[in-house]
C-alpha positions in Angstrom: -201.7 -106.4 192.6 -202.9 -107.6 196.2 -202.9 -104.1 197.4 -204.6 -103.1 194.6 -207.4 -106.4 195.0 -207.9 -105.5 198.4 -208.6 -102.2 197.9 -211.3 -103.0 195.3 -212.8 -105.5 197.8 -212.6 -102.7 200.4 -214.2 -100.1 198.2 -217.1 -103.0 197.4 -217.9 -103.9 200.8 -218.0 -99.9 201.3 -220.7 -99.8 199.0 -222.4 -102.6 200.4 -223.0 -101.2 203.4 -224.1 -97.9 202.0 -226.5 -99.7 199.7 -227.5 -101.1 203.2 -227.7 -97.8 205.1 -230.1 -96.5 201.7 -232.3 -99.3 201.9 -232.9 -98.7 205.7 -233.1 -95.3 205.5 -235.5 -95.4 202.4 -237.6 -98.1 204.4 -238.2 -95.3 207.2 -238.8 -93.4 204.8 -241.6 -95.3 203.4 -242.6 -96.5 207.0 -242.9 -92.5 207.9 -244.6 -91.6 204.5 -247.4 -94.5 205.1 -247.5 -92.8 209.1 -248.4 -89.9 208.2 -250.6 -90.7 205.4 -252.4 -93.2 207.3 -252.7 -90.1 210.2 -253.6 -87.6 207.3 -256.4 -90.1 206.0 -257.5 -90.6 209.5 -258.1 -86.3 209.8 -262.1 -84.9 209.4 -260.5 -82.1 207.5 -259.2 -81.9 203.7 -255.3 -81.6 203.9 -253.6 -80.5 200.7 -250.2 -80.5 200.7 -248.4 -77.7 198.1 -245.0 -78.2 196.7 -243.0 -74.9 195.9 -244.0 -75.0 192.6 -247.3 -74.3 192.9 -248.7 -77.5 192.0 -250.8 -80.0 194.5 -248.4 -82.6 195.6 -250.6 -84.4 198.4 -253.9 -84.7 199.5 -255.9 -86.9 202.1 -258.7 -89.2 201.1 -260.9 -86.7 202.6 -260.7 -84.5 199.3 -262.2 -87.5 197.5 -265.3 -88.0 199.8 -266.5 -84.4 200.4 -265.5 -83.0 196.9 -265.1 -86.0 194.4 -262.1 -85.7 193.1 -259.6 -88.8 192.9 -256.2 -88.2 193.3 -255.2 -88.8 189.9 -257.1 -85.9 188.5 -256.0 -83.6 192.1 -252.1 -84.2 192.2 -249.9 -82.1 190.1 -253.0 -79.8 189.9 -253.4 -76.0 190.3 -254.8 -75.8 193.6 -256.3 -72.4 192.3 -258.8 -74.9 190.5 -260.4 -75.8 194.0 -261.6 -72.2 195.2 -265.0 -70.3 193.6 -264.1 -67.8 191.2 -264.9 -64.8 194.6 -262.4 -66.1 196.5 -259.8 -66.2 193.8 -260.9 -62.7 193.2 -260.4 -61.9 197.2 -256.6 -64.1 197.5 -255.6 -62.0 194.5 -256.9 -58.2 196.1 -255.3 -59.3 199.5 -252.2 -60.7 198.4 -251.2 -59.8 195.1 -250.2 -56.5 194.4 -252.3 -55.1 190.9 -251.2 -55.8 187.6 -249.0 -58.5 189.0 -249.5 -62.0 186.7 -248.7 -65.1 188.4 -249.5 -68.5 187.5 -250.9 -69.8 190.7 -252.1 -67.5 193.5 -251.4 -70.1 195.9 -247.9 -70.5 194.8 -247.5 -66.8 194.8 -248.6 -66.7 199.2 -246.2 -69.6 199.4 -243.3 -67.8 197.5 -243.8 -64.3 199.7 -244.0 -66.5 203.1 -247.4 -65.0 203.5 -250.3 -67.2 205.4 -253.6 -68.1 204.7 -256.5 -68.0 206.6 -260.1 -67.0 205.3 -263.5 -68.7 204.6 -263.9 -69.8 201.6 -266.1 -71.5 198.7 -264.2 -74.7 197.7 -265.7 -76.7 194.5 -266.6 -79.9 194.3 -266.5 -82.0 191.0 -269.8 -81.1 190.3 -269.2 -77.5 190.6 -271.2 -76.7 193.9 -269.8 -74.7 196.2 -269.3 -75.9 199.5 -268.2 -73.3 202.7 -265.1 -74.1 204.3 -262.6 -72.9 206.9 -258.9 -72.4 204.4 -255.9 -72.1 207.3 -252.9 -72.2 205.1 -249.2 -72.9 206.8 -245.9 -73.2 205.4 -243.5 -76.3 205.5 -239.7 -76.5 205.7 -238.0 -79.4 205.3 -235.1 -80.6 207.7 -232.5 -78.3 206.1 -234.9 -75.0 207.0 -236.0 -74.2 204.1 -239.0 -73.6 202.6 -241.1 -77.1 201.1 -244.3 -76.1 200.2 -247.6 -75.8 202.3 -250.6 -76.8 203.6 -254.2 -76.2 203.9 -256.4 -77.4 206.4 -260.0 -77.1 205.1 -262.7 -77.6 207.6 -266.0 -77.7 206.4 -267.8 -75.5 208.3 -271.0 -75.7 206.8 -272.0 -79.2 209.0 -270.1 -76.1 211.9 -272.8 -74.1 211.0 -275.6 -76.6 211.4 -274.7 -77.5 214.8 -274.1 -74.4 215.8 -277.6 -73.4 214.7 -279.1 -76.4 216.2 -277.2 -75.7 219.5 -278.8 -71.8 219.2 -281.8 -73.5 219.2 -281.5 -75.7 221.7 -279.9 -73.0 224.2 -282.9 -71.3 223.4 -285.1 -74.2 224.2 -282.8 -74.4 227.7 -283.5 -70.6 228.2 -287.2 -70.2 227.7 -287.4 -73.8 229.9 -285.6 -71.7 232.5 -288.0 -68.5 232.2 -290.6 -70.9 232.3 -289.8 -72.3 235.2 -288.6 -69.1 237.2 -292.3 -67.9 235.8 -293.7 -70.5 237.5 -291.4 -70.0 240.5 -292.5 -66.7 241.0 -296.0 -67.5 240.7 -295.5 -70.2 244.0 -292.7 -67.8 245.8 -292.4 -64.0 246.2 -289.4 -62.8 243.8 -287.0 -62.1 246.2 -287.7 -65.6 248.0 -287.3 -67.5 244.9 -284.1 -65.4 244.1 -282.4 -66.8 247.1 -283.9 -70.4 246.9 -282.4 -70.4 243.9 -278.8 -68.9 244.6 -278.8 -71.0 248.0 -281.0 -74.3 247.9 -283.4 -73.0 250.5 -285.0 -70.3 252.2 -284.5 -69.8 256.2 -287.6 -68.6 258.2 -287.6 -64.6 259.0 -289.5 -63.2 262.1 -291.6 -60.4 261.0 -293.0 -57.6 264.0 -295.4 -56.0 261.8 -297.3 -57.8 259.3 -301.7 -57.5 258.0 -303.1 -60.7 257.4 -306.1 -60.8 255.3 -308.4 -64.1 255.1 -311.6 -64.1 253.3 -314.7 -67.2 253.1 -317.7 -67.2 251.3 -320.9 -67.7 253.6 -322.6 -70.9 252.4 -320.7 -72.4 250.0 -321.6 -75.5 250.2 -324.9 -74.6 249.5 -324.3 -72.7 246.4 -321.8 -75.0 245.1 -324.8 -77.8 245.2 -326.6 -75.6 242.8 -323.5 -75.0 240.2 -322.4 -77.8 237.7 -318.3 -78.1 238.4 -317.1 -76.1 235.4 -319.6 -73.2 237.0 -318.3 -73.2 240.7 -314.7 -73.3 239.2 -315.3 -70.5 236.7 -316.8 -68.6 239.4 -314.2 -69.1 241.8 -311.8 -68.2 239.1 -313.7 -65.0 238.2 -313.6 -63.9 242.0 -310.2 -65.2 243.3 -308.2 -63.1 239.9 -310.0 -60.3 240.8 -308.6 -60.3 244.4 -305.2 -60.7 242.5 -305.2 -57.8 240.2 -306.9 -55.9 243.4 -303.8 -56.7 246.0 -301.5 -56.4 243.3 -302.2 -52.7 243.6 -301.1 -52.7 247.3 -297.9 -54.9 247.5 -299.8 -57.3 249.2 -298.7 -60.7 248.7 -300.4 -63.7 248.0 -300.1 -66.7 249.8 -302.8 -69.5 249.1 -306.7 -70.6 248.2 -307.9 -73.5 250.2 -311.7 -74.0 249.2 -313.1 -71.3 248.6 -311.0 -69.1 251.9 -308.3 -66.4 250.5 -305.6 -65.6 251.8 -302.8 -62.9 251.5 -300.8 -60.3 253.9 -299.0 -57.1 253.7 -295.7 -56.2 255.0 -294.0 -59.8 253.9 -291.8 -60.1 252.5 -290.3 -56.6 251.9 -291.2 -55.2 255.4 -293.0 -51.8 255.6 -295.0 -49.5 257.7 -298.0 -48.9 255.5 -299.1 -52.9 255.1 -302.5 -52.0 257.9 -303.5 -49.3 255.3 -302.7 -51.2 252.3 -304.7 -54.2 253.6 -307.6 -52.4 254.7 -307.8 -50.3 251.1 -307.6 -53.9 249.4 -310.3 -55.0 251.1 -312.8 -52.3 250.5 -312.1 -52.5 247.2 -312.7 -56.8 247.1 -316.0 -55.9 249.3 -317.3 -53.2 246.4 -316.2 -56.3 243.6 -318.3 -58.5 245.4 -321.2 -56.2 245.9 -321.0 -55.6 242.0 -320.2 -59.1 241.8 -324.1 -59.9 243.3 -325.9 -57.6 241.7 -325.0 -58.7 237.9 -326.2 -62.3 239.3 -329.3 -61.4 240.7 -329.9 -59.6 237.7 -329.3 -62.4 235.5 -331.3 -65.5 238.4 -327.9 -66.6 238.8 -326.3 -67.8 242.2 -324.3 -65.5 243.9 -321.7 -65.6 246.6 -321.5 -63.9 249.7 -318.2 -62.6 251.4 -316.8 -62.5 254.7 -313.2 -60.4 255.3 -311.4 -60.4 258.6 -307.9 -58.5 259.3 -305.3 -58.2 262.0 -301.8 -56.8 262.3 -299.0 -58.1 264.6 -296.2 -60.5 264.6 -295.6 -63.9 262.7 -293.1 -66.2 260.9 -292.7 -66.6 257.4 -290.7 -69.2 255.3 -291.0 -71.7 252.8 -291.7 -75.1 253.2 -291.5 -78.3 250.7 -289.1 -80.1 248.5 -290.9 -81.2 246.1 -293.4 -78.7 245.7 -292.6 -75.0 247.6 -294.7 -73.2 249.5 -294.6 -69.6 250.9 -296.8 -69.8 254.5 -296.7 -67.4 257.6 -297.2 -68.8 261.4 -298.1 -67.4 264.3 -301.0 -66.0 266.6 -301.6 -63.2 264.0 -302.6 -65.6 261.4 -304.9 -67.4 263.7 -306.6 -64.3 264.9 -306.9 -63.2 261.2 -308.5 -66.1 260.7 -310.8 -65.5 263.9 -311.9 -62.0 262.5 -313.2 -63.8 259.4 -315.1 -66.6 260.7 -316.8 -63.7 263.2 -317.7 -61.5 260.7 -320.9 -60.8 258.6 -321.2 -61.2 255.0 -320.6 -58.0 253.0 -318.3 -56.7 255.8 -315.1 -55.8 256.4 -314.0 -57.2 260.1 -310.5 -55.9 262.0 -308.9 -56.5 265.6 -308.7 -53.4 268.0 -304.9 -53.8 267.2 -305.7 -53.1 263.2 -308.4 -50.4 264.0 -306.2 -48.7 266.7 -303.8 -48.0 263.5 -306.0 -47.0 260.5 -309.3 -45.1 262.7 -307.9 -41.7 261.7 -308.4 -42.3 258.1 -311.5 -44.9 257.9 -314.9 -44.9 259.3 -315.4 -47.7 261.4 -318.2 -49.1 263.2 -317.9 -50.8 266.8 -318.9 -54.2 267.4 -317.3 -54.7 271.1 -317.1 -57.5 272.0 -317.7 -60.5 269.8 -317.3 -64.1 270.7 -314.2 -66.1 268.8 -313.6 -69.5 268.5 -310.6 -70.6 270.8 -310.3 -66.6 271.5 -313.1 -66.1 273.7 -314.3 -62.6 273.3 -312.6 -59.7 271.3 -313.2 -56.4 270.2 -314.1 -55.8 266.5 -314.7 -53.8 264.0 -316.4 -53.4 260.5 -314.3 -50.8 258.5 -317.2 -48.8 256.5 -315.1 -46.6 254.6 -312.2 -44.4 254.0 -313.3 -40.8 255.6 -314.4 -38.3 253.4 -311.9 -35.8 253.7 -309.5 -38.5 252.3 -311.9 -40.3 249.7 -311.9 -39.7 246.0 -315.2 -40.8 245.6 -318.8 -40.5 247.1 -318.6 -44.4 248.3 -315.1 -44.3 250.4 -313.7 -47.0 248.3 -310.5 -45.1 246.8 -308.0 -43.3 248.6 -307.4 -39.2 247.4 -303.6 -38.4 246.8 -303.0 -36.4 249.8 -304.1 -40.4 251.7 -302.0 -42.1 249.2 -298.8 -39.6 249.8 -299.4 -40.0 253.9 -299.1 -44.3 252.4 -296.3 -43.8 250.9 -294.1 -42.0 253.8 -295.0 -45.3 255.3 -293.3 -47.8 252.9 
């Protein structure tokens, strides 16, 4: 009867301690459960969780806020219920063979281990339709096999407005950045704002060969005095853009107004033989704009401007200088006697060095000045370029090269 007690008490205490290991073990569980729901609630996506039969066994608070549904009326659901009526039609052509009745086309993927993953129309309580990223994935419990599944629905439709309101604004950043290289090219010749902007800066190149151009209007103090400001500008403005479009023609580049003096060369900074020719071509061509220039004003008892052009070739330095605000300049003794040829010459004329005439006589008609008097130069020879020579003129004036002058020019470059 003892042995018999004692076993009975042995048997109870037994249980006790299993009832004691269920308890703990069904208070992690619970702990774990309230984890991952907690984590699951925490999530920007809908979670639905999928038991084997088919039927919705879990869902995240999510599913409540973005489609209305509580989980009373969700779990134990058809998750069919929660896709448009096309994509039901799609999940049945992709993974259900024809003819084939099944009550759940979810349950059906699930059964045949097959995954998910497509956009889709999910519907809210209210019936809309709201686009979201379905990525379907199967679970197994701890034993390996299969325990349902579980979509992951990201709306993509809030996706889809940032990513159209980043399109924008990369846009934005993109024309900014044309803008700006625009503008840079407009301050910098293109292949010396190309490696300003690959390198931070620009180092100073030596140049042996280079045409400097300057040009001044006689009197323009004088005439300015007679022109309200919005008339000296717009005249200014009318002369200097014609000077553009005409050096444009000539790969001659720009580098500065100051007042009403122009400024530009040839040969910098892509070097070439033909810059003497180039300049002197340019230069016709801004004397005969000028001298068409007058005659419309006198015609119409306006003011007029009067021009003076000077030119000499030789050596010089160019680079950029500034931080703030960049600036393509040359130095040296060839810009200074450039200058010199300007401020010597006559209205209406075209002035050069002996160094530029020396290099273009064959092909223009100059006129001797010997020598003239120049500021800090004392006296040097000159010359007033007339005109391009007849035999290499394409019209009566000498103002536009013939082809067989512009194929000798282009040897040269």
């Amino acid at each position: 009867v003892v042995d018999g007690y004692n076993k009975i008490e042995s048997m109870l205490q037994e249980l006790e301690e299993q009832k004691g290991q269920l308890e703990i073990q069904n208070v992690i569980i619970q702990k774990t459960s309230e984890f991952i729901n907690r984590v699951m609630d925490t999530m920007e996506e809908i979670l639905i969780v999928i038991g084997t039969d088919g039927k919705v066994r879990q869902v995240n608070k999510k599913i409540t806020i973005l489609l209305g549904f509580k989980n009373e009326e969700i779990l134990g659901e058809n998750p069919d219920k929660f896709f448009s009526e096309a994509n039901l039609v799609e999940l049945r052509e992709k993974y259900i063979p024809a003819a084939k009745e099944v009550p759940s086309i979810i349950y059906y993927i699930i059964s045949n281990n097959a995954q998910l993953d497509l956009i889709a129309n999910l519907v809210n309580k209210k019936q809309e339709s709201i686009v979201h990223l379905i990525r379907g994935s199967l679970l197994y419990n701890q034993h390996g096999k299969k325990d349902g599944m579980v979509l992951v629905c990201t709306n993509i439709e809030e996706l889809q407005r940032v990513q159209t309101q980043l399109i924008k604004t990369l846009e934005k950043v993109d024309n900014l950045r044309k803008e700006s290289e625009h503008l840079l090219l407009n301050i910098l010749p293109k292949d010396v704002a190309q490696e300003l902007k690959t390198k931070g800066n620009v180092k100073p190149v030596s140049y042996e060969y280079v045409t400097v151009l300057f040009t001044d209007f006689k009197g323009f103090t004088n005439v300015a005095e007679k022109l309200n400001p919005e008339e000296l500008i717009m005249e200014l403005d009318t002369c200097f853009t014609s000077f553009d479009k005409i050096i444009e023609n000539y790969s001659i580049e720009k580098l500065k107004t100051i007042g009403d003096a122009y400024m530009c060369a040839g040969g910098i900074p892509l070097r070439n033989r033909s810059n003497p020719f180039d300049v002197v071509l340019a230069a016709l061509q801004v004397r005969e704009f000028m001298e068409a220039l007058k005659e419309e004003r006198i015609k119409q008892n306006q003011t007029y401007f009067e021009l003076r052009i000077g030119i000499h070739t030789g050596a010089l330095v160019a680079g950029v200088v500034g931080k703030n605000k960049f600036a393509y300049d040359i130095w040296g003794d060839t810009v200074n006697m450039a200058s010199r040829m300007e401020s010597s010459g006559t209205p209406g004329k075209v002035n050069i060095s002996i160094v530029t005439y020396g290099i273009i006589k064959d092909f223009f008609d100059c006129e001797a000045r010997g020598m003239v008097y120049a500021k800090r130069k004392g006296d040097v020879e000159m010359f007033f370029v007339n005109r391009i020579k007849p035999e290499y003129s394409l019209d009566e004036k000498g103002i536009f090269p013939n082809q067989k002058f512009l194929d000798y020019i282009a040897k040269l470059r």
